[in-house]
C-alpha positions as CSV (number, residue, x, y, z in Angstrom):
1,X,0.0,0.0,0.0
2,X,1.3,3.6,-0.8
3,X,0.2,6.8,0.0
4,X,1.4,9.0,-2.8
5,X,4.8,8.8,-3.8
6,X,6.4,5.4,-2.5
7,X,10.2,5.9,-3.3
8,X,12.7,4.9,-0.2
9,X,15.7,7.7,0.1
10,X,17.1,6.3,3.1
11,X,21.0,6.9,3.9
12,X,23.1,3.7,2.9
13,X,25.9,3.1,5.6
14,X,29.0,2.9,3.7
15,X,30.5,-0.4,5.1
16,X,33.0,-0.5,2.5
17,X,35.6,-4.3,2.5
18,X,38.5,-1.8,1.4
19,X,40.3,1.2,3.1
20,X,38.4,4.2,3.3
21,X,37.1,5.4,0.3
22,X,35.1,8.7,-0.3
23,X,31.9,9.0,-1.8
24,X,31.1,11.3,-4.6
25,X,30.5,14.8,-4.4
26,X,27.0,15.2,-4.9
27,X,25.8,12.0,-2.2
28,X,24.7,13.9,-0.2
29,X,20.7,14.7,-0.6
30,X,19.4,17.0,1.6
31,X,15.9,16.0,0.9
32,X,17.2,12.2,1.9
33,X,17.0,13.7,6.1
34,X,13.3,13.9,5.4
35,X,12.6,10.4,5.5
36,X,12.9,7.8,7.8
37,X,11.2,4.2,8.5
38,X,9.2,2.7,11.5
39,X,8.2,-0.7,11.7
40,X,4.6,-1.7,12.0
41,X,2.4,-4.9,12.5
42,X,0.1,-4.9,9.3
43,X,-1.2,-1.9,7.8
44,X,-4.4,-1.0,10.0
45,X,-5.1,2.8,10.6
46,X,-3.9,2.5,14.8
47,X,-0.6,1.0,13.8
48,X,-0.4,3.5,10.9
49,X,-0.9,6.2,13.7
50,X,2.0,4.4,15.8
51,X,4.1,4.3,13.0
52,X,3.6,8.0,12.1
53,X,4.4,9.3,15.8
54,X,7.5,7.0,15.5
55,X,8.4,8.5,12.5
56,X,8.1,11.8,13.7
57,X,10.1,11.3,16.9
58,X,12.9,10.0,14.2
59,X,13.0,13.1,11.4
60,X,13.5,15.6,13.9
61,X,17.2,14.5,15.1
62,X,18.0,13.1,12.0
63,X,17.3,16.6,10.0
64,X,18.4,19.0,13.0
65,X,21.5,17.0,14.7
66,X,20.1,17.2,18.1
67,X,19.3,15.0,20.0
68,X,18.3,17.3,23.1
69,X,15.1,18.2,21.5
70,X,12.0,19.5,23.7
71,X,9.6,17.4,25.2
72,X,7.2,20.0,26.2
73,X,3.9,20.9,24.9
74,X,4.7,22.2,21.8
75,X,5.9,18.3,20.7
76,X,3.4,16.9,22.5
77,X,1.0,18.5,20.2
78,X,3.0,17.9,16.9
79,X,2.9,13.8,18.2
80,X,-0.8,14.1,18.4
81,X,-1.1,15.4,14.3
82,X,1.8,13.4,13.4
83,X,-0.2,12.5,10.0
84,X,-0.4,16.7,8.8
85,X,3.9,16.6,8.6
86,X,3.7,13.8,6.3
87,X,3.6,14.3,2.7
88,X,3.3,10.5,1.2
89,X,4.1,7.3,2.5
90,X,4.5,3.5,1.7
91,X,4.7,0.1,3.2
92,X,7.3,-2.9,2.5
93,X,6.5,-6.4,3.7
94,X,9.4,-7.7,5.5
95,X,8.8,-11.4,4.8
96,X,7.5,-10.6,1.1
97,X,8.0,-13.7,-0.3
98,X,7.1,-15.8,2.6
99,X,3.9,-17.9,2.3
100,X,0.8,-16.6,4.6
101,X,0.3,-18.8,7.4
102,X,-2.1,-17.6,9.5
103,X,-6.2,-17.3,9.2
104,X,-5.5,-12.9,9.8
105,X,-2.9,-12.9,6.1
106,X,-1.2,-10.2,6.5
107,X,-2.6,-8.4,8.9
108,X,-0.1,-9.3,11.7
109,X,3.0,-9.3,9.4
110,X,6.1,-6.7,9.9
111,X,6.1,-4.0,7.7
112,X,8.1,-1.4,6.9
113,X,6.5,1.9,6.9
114,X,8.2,4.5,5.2
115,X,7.5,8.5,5.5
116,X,8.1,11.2,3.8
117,X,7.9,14.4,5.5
118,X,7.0,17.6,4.2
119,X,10.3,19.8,4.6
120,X,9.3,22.9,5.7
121,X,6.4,21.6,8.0
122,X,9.5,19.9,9.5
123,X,11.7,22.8,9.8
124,X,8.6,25.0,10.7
125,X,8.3,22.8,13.8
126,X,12.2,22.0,14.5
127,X,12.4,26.1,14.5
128,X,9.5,26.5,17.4
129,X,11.6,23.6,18.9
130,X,14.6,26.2,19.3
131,X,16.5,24.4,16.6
132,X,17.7,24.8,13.1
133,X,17.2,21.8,10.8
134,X,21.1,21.1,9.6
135,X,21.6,21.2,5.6
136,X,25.2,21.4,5.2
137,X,26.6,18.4,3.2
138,X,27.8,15.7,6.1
139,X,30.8,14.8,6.2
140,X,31.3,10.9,6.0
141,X,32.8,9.3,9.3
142,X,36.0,6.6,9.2
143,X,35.2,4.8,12.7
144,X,38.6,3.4,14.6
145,X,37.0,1.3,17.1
146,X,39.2,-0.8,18.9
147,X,37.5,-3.8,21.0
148,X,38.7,-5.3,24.4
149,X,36.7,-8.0,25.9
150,X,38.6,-10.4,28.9
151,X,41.9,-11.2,27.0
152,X,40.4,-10.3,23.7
153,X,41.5,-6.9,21.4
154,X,41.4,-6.4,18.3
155,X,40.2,-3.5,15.5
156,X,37.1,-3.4,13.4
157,X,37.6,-3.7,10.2
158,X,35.6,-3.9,6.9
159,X,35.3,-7.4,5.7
160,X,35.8,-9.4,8.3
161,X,33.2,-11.5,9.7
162,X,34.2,-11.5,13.1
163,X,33.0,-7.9,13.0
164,X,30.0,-8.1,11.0
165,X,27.4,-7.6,13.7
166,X,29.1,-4.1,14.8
167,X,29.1,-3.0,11.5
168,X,25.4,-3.7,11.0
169,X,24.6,-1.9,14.3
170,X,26.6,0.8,13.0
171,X,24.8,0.7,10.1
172,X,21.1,1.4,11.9
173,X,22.6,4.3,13.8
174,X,24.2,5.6,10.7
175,X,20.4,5.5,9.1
176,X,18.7,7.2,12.6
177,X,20.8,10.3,11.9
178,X,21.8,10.2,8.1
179,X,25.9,10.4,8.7
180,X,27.7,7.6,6.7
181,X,30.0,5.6,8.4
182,X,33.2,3.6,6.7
183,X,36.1,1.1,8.3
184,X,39.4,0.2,7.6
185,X,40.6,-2.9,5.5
186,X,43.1,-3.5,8.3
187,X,45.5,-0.6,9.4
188,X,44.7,2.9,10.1
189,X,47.8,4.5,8.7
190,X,47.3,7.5,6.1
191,X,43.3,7.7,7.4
192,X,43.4,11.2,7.6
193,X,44.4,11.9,4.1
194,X,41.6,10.5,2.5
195,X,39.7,13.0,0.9
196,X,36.2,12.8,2.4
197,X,36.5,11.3,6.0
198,X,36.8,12.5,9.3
199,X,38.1,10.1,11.6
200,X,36.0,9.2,14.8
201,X,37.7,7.4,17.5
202,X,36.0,4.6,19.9
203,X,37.2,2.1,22.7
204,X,34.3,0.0,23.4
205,X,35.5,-2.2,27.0
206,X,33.5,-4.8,28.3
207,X,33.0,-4.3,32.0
208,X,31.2,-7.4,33.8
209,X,30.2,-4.4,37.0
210,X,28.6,-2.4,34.9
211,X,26.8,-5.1,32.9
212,X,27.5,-3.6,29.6
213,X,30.4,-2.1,27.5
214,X,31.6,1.2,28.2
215,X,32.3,3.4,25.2
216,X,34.2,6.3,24.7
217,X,34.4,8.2,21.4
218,X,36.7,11.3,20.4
219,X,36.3,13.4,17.4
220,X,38.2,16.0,16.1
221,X,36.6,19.1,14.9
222,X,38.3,22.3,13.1
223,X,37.4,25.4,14.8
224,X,39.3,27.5,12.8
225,X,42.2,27.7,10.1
226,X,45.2,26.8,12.7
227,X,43.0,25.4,15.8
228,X,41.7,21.4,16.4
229,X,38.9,20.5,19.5
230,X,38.9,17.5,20.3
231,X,35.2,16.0,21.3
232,X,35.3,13.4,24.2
233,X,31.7,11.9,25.0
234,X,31.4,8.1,27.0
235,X,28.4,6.1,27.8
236,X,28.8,3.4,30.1
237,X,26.6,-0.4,30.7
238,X,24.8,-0.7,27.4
239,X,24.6,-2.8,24.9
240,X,26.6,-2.6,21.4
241,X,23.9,-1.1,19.2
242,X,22.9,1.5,22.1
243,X,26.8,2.2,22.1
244,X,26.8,2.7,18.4
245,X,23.8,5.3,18.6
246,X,25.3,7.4,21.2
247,X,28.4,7.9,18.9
248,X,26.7,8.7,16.2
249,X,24.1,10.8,17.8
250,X,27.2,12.5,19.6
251,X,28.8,13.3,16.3
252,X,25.6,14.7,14.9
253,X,25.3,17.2,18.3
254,X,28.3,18.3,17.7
255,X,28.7,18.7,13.7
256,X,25.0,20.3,13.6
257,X,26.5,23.2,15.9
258,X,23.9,21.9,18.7
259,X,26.5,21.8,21.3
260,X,28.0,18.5,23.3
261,X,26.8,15.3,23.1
262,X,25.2,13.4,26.2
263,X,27.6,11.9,28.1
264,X,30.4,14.6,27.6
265,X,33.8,14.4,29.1
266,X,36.6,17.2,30.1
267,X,39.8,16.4,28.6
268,X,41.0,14.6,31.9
269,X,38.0,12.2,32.3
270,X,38.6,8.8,30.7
């Protein structure tokens, strides 16, 4: 079922097997921000609603950066007339293909719901939210995450399987907030002379007393001609994929001029 248009414009992750490579020039699509995907259980009217609110609570950070956005009235409303920022939207079956087992078809199957939000409903809202939605091209992040789990260490890097599952969970958070994400082959040497990336730093450390990983994540950004600041946020007993989001969503704070990301530390914290 579509409503209106029906393309998908979401942001690829770009988990590339080789050393960093750049994408071209012109992949970046402003218009891409503007939509984003919810899953939903058939395609009934109350799960459309669902889907819609979800949606909503999605666009905003992806097209502003921030991810300190109100919660007070005036978003409160905007959840309750979800439907009126939306401009078309479409649904995907995610077991298309798949026989029908069940006596309700597909009314109970997973679908993905895709919407496409009207842009400047969207940044007519994000600007009575206090924020600016965040249009300049993005630049494309080369993650140096180094692992350490009991005896274990080790490097993520494209192409290996042993890695695979962090590099899909990157690849969700690099959707939730439209920055594309790349790895190394193998060796980080000469990373910051690829045209295109900017290198963000991780240590993710497995810590049994926290019951989680802790992550801490550094990224370098150019204040000026002559001066670096270097961006230290951590987050600490979560899973992977919750560690993942918090990087990217850290990056996005900072890059969209929204200010530091939750979880910042001073330069002597580790």
């Amino acid at each position: 079922m579509t409503g209106a248009v029906g393309a998908n414009c979401r942001f690829p992750a770009l988990l590339l097997a080789g050393f960093f490579f750049a994408p071209p020039a012109n992949a970046f699509t402003p218009s891409d921000i503007y939509v984003v995907v919810s899953v939903v259980t058939g395609q009934g009217v109350e799960n459309r609603a669902k889907g819609f609110v979800d949606c909503l609570d999605k666009v905003l950070p992806r097209v502003s950066g921030s991810s300190r956005l109100s919660e007070g009235a005036e978003m409160q409303t905007a959840r309750k007339h979800a439907a009126d920022y939306i401009e078309s939207f479409s649904y995907h079956d995610r077991l298309a293909g798949r026989p029908i087992h069940d006596e309700q078809g597909t009314h109970d199957r997973p679908h993905d719901l895709t919407c496409h939000f009207r842009k400047d409903s969207i940044d007519d809202l994000l600007g009575r939210l206090g924020v600016r939605p965040w249009l300049d091209k993005r630049p494309v992040l080369g993650v140096l995450l180094k692992v350490r789990r009991g005896q274990a260490s080790y490097q993520v890097a494209a192409g290996n399987s042993r890695d695979l599952a962090m590099r899909e969970a990157f690849a969700a958070a690099s959707d939730l907030t439209g920055i594309d994400v790349v790895f190394p082959s193998g060796e980080y040497t000469g990373l910051r002379s690829v045209e295109g990336t900017m290198p963000l730093s991780g240590e993710l450390d497995w810590s049994d007393s926290e019951g989680g990983w802790i992550a801490t994540w550094e990224l370098d950004v150019q204040q000026s001609a002559n001066k670096l600041h270097e961006a230290r946020w951590q987050v600490r007993g979560v899973s992977f994929d919750d560690a993942f989001r918090n990087a990217l969503k850290g990056a996005a704070q900072i890059l969209s001029g929204n200010g530091k990301p939750v979880g910042a530390l001073t330069h002597a914290e580790k």
